[in-house]
VOTOR-80268 format. One record per residue: residue number from 1; x, y, z of N, C-alpha, C, O, CB in turn. Coordinates in steps of 0.1 Angstrom, whole numbers, always signed. Each point is the difference from the previous one (the first is absolute). Glycine has a CB too. Example, Ala and Ser with C-alpha at 12.3 -4.5 7.8 and 13.67 -1.06 7.14 Angstrom:
   resi    n_px    n_py    n_pz   ca_px   ca_py   ca_pz    c_px    c_py    c_pz    o_px    o_py    o_pz   cb_px   cb_py   cb_pz
      1    +132     -57     +78      -9     +12      +0      +9     +12      +0     +10      +0      +7     -29     -12      +5
      2     +15     +23     -19      +9     +11      +0      -8     +11      +8      +5     +11      +1      +7     -17     -23
END
This chain:
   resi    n_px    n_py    n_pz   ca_px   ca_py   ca_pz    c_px    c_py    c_pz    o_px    o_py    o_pz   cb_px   cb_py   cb_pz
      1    -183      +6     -87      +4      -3     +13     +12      +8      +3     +10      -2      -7     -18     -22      +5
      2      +9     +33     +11     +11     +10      +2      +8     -12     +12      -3      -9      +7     -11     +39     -12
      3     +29     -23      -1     +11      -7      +3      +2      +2     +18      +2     +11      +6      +8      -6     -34
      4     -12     -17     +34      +5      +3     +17     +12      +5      +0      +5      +4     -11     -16     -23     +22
      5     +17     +20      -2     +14      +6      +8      +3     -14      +9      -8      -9      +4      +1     +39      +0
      6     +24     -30      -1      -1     -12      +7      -6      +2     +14      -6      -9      +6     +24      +1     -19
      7     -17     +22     +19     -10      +0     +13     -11      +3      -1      -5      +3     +10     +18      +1      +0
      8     -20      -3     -20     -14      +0      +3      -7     -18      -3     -10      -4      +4      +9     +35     -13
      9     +12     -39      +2      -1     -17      -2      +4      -2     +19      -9      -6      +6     +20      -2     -40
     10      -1     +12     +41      +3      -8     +13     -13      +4      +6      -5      -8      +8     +32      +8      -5
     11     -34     +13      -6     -14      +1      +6      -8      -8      -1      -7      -4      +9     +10     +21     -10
     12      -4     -22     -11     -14     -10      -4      +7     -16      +6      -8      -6      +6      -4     +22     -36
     13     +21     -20     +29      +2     -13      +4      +4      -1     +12      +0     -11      +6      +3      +6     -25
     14      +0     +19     +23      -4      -3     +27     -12      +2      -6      -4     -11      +4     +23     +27     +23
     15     -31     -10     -34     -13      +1      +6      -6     -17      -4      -9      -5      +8      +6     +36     -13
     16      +9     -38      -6      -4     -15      -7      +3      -4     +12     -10      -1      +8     +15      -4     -33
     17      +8      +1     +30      +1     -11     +11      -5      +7     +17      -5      -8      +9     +31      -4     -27
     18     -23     +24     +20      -2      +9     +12     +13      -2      +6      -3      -5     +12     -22      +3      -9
     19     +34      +2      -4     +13      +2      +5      +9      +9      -6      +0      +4     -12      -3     -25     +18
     20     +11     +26      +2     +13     +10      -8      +9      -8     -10      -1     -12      -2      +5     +27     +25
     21      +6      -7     -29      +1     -10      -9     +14      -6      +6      +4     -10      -5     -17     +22     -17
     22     +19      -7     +33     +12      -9      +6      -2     -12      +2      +7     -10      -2      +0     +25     +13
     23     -25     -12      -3      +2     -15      +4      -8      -7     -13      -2     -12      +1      +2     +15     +29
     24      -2      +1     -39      -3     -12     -10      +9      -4      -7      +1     -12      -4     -18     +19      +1
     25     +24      +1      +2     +13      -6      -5      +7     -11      +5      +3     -11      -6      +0     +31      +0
     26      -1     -18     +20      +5     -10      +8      -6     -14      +2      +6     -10      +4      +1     +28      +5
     27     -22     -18     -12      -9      -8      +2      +1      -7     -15      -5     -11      +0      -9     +25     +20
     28     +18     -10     -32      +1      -3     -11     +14      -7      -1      +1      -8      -9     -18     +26      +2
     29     +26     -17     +15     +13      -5      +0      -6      -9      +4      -9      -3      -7     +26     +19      +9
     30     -17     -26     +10      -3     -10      +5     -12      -9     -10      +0     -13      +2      +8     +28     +22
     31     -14     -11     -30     -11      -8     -13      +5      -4     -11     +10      +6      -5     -27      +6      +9
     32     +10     -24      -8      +1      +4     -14      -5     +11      -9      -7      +9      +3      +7     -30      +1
     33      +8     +16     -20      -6     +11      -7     -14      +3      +0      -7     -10      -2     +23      +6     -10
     34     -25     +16     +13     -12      -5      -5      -5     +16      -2     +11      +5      -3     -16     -33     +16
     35      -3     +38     -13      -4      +8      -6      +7     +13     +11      +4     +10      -6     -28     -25      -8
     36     +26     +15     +24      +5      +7      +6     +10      +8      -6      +1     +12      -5      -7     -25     +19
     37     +15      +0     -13     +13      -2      -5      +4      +7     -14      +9      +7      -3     -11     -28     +16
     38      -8     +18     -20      -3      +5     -12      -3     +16      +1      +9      +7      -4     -18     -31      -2
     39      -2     +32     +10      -1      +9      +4     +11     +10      +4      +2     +11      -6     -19     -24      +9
     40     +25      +7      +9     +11      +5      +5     +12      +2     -11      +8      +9      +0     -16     -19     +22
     41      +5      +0     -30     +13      +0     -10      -1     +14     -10      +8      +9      -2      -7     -38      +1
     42     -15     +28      -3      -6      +8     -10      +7     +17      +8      +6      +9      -5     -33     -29      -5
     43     +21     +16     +21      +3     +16      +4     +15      +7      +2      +4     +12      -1     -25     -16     +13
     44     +28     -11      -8     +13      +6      -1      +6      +5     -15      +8      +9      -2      -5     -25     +21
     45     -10      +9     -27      +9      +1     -17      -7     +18      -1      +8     +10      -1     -11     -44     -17
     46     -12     +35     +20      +1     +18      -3      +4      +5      +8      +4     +11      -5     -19      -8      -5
     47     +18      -2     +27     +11      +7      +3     +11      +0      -6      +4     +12      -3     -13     -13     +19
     48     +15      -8     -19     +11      -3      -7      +6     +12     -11     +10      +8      +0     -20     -32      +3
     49      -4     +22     -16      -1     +11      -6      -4     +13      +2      +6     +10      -5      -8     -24      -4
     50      -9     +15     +18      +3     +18      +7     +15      +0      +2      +6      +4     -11     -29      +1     +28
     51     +30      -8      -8      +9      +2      +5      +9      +6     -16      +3     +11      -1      -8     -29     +27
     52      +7      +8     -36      +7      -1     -12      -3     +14     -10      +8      +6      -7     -12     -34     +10
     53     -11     +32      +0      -4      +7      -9      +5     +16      +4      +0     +10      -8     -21     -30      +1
     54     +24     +21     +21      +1     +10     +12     +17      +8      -6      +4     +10      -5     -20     -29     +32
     55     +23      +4     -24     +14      +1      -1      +5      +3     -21     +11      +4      -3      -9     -26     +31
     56      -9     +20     -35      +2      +1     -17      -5     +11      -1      +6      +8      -7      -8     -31      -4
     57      -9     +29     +17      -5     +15      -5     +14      +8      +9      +9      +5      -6     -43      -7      +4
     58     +32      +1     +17     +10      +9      +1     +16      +0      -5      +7     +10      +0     -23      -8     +17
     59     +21     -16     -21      +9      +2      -9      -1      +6     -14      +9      +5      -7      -4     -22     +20
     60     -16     +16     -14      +1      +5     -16      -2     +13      -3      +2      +6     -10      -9     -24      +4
     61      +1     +25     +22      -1     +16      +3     +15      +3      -4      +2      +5     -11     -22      -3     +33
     62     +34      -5     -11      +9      +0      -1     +10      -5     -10     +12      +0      +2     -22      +3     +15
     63      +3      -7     -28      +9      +0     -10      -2     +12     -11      +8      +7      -6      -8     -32     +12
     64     -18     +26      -6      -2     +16      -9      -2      +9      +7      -7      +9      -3      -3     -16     -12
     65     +16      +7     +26      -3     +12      +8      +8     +18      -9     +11      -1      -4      -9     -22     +32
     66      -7     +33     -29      +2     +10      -8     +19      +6      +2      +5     +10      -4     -37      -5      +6
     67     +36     -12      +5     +15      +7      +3      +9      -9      -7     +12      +2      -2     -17      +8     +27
     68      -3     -22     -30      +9      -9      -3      +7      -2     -14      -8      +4      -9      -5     -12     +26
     69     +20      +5     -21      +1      +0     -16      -2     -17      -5      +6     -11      +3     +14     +35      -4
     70     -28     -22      -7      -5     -14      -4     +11      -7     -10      -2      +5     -11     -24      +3     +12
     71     +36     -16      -1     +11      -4     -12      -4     -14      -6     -10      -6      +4     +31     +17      +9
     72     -12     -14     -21      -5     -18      -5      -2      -7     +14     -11      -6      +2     +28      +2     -26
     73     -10      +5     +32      +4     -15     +11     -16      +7      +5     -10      -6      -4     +45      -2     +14
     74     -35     +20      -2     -10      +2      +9     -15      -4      -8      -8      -7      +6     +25     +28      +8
     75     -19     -17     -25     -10      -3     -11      -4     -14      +2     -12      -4      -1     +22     +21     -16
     76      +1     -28     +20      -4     -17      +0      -4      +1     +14      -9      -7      +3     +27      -7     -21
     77     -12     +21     +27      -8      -1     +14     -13      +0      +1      -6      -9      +5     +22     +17      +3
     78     -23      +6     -13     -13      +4      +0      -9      -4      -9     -12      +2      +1     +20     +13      +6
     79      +0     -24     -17      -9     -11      -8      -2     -13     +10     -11      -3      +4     +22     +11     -29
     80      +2     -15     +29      -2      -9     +12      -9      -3     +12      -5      -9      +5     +22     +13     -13
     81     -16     +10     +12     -11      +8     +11     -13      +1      -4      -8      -5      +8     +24     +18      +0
     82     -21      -7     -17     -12      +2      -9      -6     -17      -1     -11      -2      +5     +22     +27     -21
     83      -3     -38      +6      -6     -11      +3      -2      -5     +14     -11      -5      +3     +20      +2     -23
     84      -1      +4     +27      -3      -8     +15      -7      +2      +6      -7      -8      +6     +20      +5      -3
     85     -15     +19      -3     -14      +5      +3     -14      +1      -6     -10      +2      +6     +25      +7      +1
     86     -14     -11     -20     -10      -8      -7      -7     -11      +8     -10      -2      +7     +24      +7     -28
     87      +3     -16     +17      -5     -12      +7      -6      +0     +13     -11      -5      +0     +27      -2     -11
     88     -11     +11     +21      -1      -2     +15     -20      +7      -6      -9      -7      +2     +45     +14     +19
     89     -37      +0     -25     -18      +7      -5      -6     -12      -5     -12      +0      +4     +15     +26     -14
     90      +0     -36      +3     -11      -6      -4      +3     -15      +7      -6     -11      -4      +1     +26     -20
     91     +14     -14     +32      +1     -11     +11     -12      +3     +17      -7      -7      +7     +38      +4     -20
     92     -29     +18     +11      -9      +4     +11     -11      -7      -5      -3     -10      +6     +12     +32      +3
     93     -18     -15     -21     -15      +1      -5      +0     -12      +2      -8      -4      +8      +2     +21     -25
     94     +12     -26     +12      -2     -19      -5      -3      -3     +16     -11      -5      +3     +33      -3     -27
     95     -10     +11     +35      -2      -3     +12     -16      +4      +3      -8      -9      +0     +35     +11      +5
     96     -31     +10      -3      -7      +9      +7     -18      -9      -7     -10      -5      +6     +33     +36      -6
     97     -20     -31     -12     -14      -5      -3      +2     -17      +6      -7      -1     +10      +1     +21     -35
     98     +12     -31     +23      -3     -10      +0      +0      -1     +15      -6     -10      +2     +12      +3     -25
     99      -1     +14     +35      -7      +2      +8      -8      +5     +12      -3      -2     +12     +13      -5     -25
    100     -14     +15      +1     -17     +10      +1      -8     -15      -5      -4      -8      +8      +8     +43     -19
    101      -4     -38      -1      -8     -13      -3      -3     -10     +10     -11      -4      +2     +19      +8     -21
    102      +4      -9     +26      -1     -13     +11      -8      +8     +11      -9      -7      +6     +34      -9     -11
    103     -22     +28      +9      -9      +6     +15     -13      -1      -3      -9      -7      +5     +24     +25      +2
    104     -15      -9     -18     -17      -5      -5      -3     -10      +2      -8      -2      +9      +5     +12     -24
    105      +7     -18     +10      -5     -15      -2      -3      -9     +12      -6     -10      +0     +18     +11     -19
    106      -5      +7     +34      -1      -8      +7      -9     +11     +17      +1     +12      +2     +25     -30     -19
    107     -32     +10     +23     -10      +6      +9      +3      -7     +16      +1     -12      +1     -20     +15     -23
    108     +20      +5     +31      +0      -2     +15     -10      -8      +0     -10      +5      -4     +18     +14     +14
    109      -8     -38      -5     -11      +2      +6      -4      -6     +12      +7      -9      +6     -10     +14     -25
    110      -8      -1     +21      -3      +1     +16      +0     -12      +5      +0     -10      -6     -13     +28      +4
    111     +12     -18     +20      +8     -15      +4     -13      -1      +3      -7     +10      +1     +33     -12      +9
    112     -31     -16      -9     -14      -2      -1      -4      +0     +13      +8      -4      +8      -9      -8     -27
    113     -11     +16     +22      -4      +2     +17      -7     -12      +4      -9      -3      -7      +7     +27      +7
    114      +4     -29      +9      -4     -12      +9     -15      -1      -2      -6      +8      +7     +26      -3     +12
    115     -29     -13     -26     -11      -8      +3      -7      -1     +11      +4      -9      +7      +5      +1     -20
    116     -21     +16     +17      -6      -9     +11      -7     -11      +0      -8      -5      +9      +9     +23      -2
    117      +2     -23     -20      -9     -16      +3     +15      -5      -4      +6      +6      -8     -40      -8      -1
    118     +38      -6     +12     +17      -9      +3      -5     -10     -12      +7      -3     -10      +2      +2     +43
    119     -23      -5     -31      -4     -12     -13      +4      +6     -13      +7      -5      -8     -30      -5     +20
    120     +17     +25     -15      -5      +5     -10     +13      +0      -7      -1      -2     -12     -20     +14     +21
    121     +36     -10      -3     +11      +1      -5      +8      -6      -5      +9      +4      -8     -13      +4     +18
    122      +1     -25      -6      +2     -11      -6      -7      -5      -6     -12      -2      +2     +22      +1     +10
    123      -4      -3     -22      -4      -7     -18      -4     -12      +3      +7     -10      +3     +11     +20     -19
    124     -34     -11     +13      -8     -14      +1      +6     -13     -11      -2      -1     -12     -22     +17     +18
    125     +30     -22      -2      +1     -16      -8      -9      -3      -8     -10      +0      +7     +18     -10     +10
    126     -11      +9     -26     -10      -9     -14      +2     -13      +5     +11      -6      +2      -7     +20     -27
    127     -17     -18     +25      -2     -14      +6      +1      -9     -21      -3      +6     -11     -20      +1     +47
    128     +27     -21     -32      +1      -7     -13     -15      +1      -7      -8      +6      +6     +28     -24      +5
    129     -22     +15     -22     -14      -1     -10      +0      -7      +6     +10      -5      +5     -14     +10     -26
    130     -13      -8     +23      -8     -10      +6      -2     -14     -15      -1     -12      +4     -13     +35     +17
    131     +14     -21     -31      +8     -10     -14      +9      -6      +5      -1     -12      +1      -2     +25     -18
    132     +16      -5     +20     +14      -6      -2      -6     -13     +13      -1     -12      -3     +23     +38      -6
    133     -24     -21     +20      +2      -3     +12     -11     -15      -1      +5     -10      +6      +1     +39      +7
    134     -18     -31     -19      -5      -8      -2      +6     -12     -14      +2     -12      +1     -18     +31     +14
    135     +16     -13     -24      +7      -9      -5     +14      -7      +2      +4      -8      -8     -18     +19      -4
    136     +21      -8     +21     +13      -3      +7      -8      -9      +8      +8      -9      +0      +9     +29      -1
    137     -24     -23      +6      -7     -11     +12      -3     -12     -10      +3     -11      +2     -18     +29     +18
    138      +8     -14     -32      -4     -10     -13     +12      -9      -1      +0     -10      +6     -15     +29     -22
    139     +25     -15      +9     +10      -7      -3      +7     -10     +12     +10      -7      -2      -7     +28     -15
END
């Protein structure tokens, strides 16, 4: 399963609900929790990490950058920088797949179209066993 982007996830979930994502958001504020919400969260946490992973590489360009002289102190930076940027990488993937998994899992679907028989739409009642109904007269 190749890893989404967070804008190619805000694409798939305006195309799930059909709205932009301002107003889902806003529309998610006013609800309870429920899968939206969820969704929206998910997408914020890998922007989160793009954003994270953006800012540790180009710090860490600028710490080995070729003019620089590497010393003990600067050495714990670019070790520091090297983990976070690690981190912020396997916080993206973790984000990116679990939700690629929930989109999959979930499908537009279509609004039901109006019946032209009005009976046919409503659910017939089960009349009582004709047993129950007679032996109830017995007693």
């Amino acid at each position: 399963m190749p890893h989404l982007t967070s804008t190619e996830i805000v694409g798939r979930i305006e195309d799930l609900y059909a709205a932009p994502l301002a107003d889902l958001e806003s529309h998610a504020q006013d609800r309870p929790p429920g899968m939206l919400s969820a969704l929206l969260g998910m997408h914020h946490d890998l922007a989160l990490a793009e954003r994270s992973i953006v800012f540790h590489r180009d710090r860490l360009a600028q710490l080995v950058h070729s003019e620089r002289q590497i010393g003990g102190t600067e050495a714990s930076h670019v070790l520091d920088c090297a983990r976070r940027l690690a981190e912020a990488v396997a916080v993206r993937d973790v984000q990116a797949k679990a939700v690629s998994a929930v989109l999959q899992s979930l499908r537009r679907v279509p609004t039901p179209q109006p019946s032209s028989n009005p009976l046919a739409a409503t659910p017939a009642v089960a009349a009582p066993p004709a047993a129950a109904a007679s032996a109830a007269r017995i007693r």
